[in-house]
C-alpha positions as CSV (number, residue, x, y, z in Angstrom):
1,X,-35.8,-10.6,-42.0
2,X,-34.4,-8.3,-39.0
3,X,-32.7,-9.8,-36.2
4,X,-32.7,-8.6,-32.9
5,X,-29.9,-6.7,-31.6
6,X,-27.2,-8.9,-30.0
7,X,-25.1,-8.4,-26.8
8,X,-21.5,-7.3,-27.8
9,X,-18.8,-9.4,-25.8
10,X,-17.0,-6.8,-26.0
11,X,-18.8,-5.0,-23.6
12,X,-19.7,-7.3,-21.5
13,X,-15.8,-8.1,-21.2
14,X,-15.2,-4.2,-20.3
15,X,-18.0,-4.1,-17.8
16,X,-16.8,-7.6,-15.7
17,X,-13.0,-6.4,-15.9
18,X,-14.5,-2.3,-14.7
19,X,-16.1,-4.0,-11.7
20,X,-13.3,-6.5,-10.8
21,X,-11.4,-3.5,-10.8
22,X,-13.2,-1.3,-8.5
23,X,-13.9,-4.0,-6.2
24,X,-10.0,-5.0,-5.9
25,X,-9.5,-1.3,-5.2
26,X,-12.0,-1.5,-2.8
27,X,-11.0,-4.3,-0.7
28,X,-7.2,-3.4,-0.6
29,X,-8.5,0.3,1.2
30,X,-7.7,2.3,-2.4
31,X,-11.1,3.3,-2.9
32,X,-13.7,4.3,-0.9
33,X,-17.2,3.0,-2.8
34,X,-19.7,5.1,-1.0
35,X,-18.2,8.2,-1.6
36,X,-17.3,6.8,-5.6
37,X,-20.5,6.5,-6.1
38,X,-22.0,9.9,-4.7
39,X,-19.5,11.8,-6.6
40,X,-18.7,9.7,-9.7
41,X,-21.8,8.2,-10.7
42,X,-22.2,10.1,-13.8
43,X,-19.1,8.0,-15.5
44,X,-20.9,5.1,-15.8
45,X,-23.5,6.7,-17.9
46,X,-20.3,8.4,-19.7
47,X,-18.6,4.8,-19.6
48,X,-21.5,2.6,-21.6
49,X,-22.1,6.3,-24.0
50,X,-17.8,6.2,-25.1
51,X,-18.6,2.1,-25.7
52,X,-21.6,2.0,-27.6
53,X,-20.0,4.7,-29.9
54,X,-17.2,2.3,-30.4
55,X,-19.4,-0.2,-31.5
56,X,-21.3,1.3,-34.0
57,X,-18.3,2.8,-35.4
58,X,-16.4,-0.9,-35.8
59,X,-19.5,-2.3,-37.0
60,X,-20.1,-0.1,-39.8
61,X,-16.4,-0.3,-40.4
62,X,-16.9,-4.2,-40.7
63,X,-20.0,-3.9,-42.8
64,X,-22.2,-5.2,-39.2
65,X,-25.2,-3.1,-38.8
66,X,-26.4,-4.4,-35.6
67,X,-23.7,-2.8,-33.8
68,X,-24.0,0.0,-31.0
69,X,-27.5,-0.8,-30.1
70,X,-28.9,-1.4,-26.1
71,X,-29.5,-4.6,-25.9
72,X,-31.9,-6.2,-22.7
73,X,-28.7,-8.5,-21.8
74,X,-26.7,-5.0,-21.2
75,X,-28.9,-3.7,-18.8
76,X,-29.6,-6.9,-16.9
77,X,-25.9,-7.0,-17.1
78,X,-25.2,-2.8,-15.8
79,X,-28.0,-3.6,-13.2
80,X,-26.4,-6.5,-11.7
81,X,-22.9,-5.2,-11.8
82,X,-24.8,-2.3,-9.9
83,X,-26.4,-4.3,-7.6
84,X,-23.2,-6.2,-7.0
85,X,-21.5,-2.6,-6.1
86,X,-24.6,-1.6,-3.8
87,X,-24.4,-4.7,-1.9
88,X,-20.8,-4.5,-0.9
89,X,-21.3,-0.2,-0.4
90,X,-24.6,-2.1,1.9
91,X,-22.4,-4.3,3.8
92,X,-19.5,-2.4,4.7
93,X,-21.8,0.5,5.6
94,X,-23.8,-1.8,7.9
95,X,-20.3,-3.0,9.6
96,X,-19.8,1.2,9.8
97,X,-23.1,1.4,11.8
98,X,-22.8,-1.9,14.2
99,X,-19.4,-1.3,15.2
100,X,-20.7,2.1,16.2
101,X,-23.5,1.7,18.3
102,X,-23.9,-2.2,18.9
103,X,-20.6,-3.3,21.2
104,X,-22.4,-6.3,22.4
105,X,-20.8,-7.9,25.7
106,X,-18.3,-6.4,28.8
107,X,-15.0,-4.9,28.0
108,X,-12.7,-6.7,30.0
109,X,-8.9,-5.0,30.4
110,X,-5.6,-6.7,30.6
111,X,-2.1,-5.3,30.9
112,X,0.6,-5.8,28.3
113,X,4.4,-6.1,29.5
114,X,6.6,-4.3,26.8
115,X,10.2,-4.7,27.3
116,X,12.0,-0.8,25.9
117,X,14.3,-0.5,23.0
118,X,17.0,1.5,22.5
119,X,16.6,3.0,19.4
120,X,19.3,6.3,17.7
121,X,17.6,9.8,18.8
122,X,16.4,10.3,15.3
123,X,15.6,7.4,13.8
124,X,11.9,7.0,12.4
125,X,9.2,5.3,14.5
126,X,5.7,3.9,12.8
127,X,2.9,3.3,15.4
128,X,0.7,0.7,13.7
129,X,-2.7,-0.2,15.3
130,X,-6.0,-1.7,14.7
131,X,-8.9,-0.8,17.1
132,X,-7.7,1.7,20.2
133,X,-6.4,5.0,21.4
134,X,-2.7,6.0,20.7
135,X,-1.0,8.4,23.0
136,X,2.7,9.6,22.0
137,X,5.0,12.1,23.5
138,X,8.7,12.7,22.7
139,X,11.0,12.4,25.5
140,X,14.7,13.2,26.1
141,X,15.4,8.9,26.2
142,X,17.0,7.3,23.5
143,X,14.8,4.8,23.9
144,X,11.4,3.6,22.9
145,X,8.8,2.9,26.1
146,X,5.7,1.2,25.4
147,X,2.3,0.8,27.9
148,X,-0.3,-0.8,26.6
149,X,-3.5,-2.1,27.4
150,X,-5.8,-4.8,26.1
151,X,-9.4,-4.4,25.7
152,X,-11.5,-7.5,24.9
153,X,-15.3,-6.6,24.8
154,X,-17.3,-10.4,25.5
155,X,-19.9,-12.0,27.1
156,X,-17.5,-13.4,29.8
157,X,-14.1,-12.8,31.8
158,X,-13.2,-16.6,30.9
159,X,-13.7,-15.6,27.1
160,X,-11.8,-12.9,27.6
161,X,-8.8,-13.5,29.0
162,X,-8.6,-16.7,26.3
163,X,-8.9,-14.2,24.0
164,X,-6.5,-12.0,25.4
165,X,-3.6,-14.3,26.1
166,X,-1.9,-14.2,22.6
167,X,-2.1,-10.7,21.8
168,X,1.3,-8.9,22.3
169,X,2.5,-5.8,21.8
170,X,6.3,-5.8,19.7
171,X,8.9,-3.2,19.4
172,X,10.7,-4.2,16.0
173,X,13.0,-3.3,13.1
174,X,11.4,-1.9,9.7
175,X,13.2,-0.6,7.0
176,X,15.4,2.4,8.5
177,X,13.1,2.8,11.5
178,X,10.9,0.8,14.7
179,X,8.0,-0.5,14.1
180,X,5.5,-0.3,17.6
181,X,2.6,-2.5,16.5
182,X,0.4,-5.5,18.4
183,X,0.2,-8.9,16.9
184,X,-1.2,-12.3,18.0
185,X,-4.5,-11.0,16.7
186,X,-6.8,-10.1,13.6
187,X,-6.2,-6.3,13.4
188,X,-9.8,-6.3,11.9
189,X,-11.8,-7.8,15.0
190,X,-13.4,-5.6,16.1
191,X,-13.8,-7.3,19.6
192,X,-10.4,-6.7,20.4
193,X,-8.7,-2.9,21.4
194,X,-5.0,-2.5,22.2
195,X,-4.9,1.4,23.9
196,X,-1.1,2.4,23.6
197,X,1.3,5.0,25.3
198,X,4.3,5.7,23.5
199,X,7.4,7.3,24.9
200,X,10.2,8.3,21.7
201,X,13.0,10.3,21.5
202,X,11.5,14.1,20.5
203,X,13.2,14.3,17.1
204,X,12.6,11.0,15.5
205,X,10.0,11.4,12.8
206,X,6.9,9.8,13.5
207,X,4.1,8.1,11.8
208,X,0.8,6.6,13.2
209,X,-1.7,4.7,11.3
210,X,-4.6,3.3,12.7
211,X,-8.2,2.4,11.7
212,X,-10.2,3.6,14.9
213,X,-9.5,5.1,17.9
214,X,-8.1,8.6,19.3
215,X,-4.4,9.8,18.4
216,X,-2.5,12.1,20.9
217,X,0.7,13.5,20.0
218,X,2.8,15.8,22.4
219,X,5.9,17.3,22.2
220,X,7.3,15.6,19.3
221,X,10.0,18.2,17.6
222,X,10.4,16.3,14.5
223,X,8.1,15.6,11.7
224,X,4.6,13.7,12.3
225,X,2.1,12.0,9.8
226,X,-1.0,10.2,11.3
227,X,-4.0,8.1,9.3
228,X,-6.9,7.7,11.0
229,X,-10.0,6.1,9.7
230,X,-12.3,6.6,12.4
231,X,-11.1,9.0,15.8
232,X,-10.1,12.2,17.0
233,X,-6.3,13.6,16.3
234,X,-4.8,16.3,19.0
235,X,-1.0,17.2,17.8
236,X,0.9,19.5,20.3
237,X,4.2,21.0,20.8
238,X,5.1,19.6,17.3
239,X,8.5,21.2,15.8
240,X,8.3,19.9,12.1
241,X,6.0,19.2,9.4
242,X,2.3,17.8,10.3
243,X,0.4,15.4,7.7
244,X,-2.7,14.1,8.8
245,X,-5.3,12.2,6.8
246,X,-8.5,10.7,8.1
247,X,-12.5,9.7,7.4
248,X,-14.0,10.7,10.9
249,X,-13.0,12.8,13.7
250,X,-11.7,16.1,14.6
251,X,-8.3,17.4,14.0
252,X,-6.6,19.6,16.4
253,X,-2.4,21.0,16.5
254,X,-1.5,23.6,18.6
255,X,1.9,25.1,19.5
256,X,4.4,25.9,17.0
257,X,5.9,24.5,14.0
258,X,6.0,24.1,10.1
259,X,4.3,22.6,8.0
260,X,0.2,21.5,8.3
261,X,-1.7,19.2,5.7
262,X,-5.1,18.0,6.3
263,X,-7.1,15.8,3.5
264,X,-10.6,14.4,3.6
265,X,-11.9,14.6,7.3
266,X,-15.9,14.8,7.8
267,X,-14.6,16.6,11.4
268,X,-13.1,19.8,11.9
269,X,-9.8,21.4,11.9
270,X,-8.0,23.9,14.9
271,X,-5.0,25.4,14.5
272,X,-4.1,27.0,17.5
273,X,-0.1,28.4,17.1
274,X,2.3,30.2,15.1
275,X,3.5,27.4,12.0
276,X,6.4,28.9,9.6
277,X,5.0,26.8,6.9
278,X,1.7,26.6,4.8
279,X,-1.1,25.0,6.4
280,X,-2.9,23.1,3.9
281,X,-6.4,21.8,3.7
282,X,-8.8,20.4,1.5
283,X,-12.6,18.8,2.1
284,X,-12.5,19.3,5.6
285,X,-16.7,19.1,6.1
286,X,-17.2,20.2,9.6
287,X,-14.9,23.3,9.1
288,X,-11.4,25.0,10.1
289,X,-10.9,27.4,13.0
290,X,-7.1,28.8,12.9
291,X,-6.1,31.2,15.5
292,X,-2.5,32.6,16.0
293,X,-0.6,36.0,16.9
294,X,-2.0,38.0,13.6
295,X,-4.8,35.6,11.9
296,X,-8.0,34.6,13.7
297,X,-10.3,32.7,11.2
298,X,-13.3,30.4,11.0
299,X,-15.1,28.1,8.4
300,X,-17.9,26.6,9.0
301,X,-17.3,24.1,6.0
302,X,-15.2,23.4,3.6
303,X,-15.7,21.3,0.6
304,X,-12.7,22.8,-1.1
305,X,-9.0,23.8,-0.7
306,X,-7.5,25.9,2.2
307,X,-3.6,27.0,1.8
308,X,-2.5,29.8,4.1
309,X,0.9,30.6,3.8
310,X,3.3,33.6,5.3
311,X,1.9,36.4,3.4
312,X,-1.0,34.6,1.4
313,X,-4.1,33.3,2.2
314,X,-5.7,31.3,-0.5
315,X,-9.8,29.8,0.5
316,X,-11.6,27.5,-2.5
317,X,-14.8,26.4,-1.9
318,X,-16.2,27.2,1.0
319,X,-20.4,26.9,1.1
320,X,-20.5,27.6,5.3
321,X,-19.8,31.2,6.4
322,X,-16.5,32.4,6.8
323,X,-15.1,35.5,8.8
324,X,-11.1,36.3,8.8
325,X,-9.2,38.9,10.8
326,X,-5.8,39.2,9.4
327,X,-3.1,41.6,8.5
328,X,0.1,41.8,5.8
329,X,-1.8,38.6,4.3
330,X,-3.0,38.6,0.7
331,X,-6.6,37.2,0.9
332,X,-7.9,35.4,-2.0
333,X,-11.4,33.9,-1.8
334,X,-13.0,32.0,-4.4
335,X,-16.9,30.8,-4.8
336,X,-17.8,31.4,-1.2
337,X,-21.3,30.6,0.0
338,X,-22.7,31.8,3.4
339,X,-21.8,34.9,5.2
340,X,-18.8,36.8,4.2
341,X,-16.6,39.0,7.0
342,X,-13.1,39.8,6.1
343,X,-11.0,42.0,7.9
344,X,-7.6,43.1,6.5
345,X,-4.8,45.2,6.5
346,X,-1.4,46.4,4.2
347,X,-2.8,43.6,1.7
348,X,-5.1,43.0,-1.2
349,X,-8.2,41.3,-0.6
350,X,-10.0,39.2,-3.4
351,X,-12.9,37.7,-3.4
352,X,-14.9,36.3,-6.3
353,X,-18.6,34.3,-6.6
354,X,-19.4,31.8,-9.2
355,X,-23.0,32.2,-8.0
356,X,-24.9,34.9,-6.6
357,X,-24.6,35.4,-2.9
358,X,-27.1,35.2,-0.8
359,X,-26.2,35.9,2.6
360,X,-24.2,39.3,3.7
361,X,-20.9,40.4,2.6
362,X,-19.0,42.9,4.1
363,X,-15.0,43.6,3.9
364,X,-12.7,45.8,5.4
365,X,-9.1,46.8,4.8
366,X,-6.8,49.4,4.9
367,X,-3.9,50.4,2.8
368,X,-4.4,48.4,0.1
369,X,-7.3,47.4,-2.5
370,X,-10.3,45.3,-2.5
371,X,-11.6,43.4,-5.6
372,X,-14.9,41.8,-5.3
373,X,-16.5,39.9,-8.2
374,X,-20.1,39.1,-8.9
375,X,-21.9,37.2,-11.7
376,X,-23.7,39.7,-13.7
377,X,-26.7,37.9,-13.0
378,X,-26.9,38.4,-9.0
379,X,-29.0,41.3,-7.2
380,X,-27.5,42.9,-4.0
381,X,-27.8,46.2,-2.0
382,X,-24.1,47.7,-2.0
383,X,-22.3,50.7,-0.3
384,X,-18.3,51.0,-0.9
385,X,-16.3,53.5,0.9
386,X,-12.6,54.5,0.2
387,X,-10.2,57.3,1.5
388,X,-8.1,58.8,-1.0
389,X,-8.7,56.3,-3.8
390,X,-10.9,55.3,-7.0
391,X,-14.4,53.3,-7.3
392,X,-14.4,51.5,-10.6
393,X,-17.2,49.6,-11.2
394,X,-18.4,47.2,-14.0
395,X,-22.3,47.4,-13.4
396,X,-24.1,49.7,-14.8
397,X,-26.0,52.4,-13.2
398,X,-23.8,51.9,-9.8
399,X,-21.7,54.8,-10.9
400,X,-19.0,56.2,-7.8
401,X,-18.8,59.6,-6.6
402,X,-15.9,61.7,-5.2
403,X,-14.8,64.5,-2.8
404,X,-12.8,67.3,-3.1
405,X,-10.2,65.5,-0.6
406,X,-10.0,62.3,-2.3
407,X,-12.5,59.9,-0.6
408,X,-15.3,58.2,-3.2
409,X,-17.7,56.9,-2.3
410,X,-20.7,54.5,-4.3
411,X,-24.4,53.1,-2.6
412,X,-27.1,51.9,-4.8
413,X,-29.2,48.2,-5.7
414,X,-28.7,46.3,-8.5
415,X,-31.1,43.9,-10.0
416,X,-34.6,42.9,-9.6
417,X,-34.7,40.7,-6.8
418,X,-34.1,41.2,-3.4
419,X,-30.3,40.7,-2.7
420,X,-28.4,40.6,0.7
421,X,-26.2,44.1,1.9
422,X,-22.5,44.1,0.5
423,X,-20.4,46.9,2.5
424,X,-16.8,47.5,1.3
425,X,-14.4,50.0,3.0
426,X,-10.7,50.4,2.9
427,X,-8.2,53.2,2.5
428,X,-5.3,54.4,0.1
429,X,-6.8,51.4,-2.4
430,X,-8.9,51.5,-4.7
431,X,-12.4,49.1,-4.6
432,X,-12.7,47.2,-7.7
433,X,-16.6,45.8,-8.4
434,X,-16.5,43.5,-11.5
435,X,-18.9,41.7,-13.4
436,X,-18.6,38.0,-14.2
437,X,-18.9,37.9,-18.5
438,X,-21.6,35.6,-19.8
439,X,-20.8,34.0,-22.6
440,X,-23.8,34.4,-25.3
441,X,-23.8,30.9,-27.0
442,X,-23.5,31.0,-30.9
443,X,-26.2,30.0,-32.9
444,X,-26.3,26.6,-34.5
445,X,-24.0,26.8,-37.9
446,X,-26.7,26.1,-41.0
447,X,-26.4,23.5,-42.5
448,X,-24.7,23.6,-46.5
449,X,-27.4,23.1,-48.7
450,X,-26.7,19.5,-50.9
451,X,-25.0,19.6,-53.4
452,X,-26.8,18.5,-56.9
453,X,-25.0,17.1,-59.5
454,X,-27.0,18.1,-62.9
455,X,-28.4,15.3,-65.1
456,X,-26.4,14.3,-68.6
457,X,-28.1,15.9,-71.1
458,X,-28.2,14.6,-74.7
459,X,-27.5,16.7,-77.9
């Protein structure tokens, strides 16, 4: 007699220790759920496949045949882990939402005496704040100046200022460095704001980390890092290296300086200076606008990677529109999405689609060569242009034609359906137009015929 498929322990062990896991992750500020979720899911399909394999493997290694099977306990169990998952994504999303558009009460302000420290000219300094703005400018004191401001948002002064009396604002040691931070308080309550202005000697390195409000920093020579969960960042006048990593808000440096690195914003970017270093950039959702003495350029999104160095610019996923004006930069561009506007000079351009475009392309240089790449699939309307160069091309029937002086020149359509205008121009280099190889899958191998062992046969 069959019995029914049983519920392997084992499993249910590696699905109670995967969710422990992720919710430990979770609430030490490791792991963002909601965005785990919309970009990950697909692993947990991948996760019960790789285990259910292993089952049925060790139970036909152990003689078990009821190994590997999908048992009604597993998927009560997935679908409660799930629902476990969704709940906390649920909550956390909810606090998201309140804290944004449901401050109940007054706010109510008190002011907070900080005493200064003397600290060495460049010795590090770590801002560290809950809920509130955070404005810091380097000065020429070898000291650290602190005003701050309490903000206590309740139904009553009285509540208030009860509330308010033990929060203090502390100027202390850490490690090689100060410390600037509030205490007396729950960082997390959200009823309570501290606003800060810092004054720091303009070449200690700084760091700011904060989980909502603004961060202003000005004239700081020395290196600067700032976290922000939820708030606008404005760096000016900053002499070193700039790291800034954040959820919401816009990002803004200007003046000059070295090095820029921006991660995982839903804002936007601006760049507004001359930085010696690479500015670096990846999933910045709202977009990046840099603008100094030879590059003006715009993004409307991207969901990719942005490095623009001295003489490179390097763009990775970009599905917004994106115009450039540059010169003696290398331009490389890689599955771009919207509108495409380049404008070079004395450097090669590049730019490749993984998918057809469907908006207009159009890119301009001189001295030096363009390469554009297109899946073989894609239809377009195309005219190229070159002085005193070649037109190769990798699509048939778009064949280039050229003068007596030098110039070539190429204009056709290819495809069947109606594709947007690509216009490429340039002089002494050449206009390369190649054609993305499909791979033609291989048929499925046949399978050997069995092999039949004859029968004895008797003399």
């Amino acid at each position: 007699m069959a019995t029914p498929a049983r519920s392997s322990g084992f499993f249910t062990g590696l699905v109670l220790l995967s969710v422990g896991i992720l919710l430990l992750l979770h609430n030490y500020g490791h792991l963002d759920l909601q965005l785990f979720f919309r970009r990950w899911w697909p692993l947990i399909i991948i996760f019960w496949g790789a285990v259910k394999l292993y089952e049925r493997t060790a139970g036909r290694r152990f003689g078990r045949s009821d190994g590997g099977g999908i048992t009604s306990g597993e998927i009560l169990l997935v679908l409660g882990m799930l629902a476990l998952l969704g709940a906390v994504v649920a909550v956390d999303y909810g606090k998201e939402k309140i804290g944004e558009v449901a401050d109940v009460g007054d706010s109510f302000s008190f002011d907070v005496d900080v005493a200064p420290k003397k600290i060495p000219a460049n010795a590090r300094v770590l801002v560290h704040n809950g809920r509130g703005d955070i404005s810091v400018r380097g000065s020429d004191d070898d000291q650290i100046r602190v005003t701050a401001k309490k903000q206590v948002r309740t139904w009553g002064e009285s509540q208030a200022a009860r509330m308010a009396e033990p929060v203090t604002v502390d100027i202390a040691p850490n490690g090689d460095g100060f410390e600037v931070r509030p205490g007396g308080y729950d960082l997390s309550d959200s009823r309570i704001a501290v606003d800060l202005e810092v004054a720091i000697p303009k070449k200690s390195v700084l760091t700011v980390k904060t989980d909502r409000g603004d961060v202003t920093v000005t004239g700081v020579s020395a290196d600067v890092s700032v976290t922000d969960g939820n708030g606008d960042v404005d760096v000016r006048g900053s002499g070193g290296d700039i790291n800034i990593e954040m959820r919401k808000g816009d990002v803004k440096v200007s003046g000059k300086g070295g090095e820029i690195e921006v991660n995982d914003s839903s804002g936007s970017l601006t760049v507004d200076g001359d930085f010696y270093g690479p500015v670096r950039a990846d999933k910045v959702l709202k977009g990046v606008r840099m603008v100094s003495a030879k590059t003006d350029l715009t993004l409307s999104s991207l969901t990719g990677h942005l490095e623009a160095g001295s003489g490179n610019m390097d763009i990775v996923d970009a599905p917004g529109n994106l115009t450039l004006r540059t010169r003696d930069s290398e331009i490389s561009v890689e599955n771009p999405g919207g509108k495409v506007n380049i404008d070079n000079r004395n450097a090669e351009i590049n730019v490749r689609f993984s998918s057809a475009p469907k908006e207009e392309v159009q890119i301009v240089n001189s001295s030096s060569a363009i390469a554009l790449t297109l899946p073989g699939t894609a239809s377009f309307d195309i005219q190229a242009d070159c002085h005193n160069c070649e037109i190769d091309s990798e699509f048939s029937g778009l064949n280039a034609s050229k003068t007596e002086s030098g110039d070539s020149h190429l204009a056709g359509k290819y495809g069947n359906g109606k594709g947007p205008k690509i216009t490429l121009k340039t002089s002494y280099g050449n206009i390369s137009l190649r054609r993305t190889s499909v791979e033609i899958p291989r048929p499925p191998r046949a399978p050997e015929p069995p092999h039949v062992i004859p029968p004895n046969t008797e003399q």
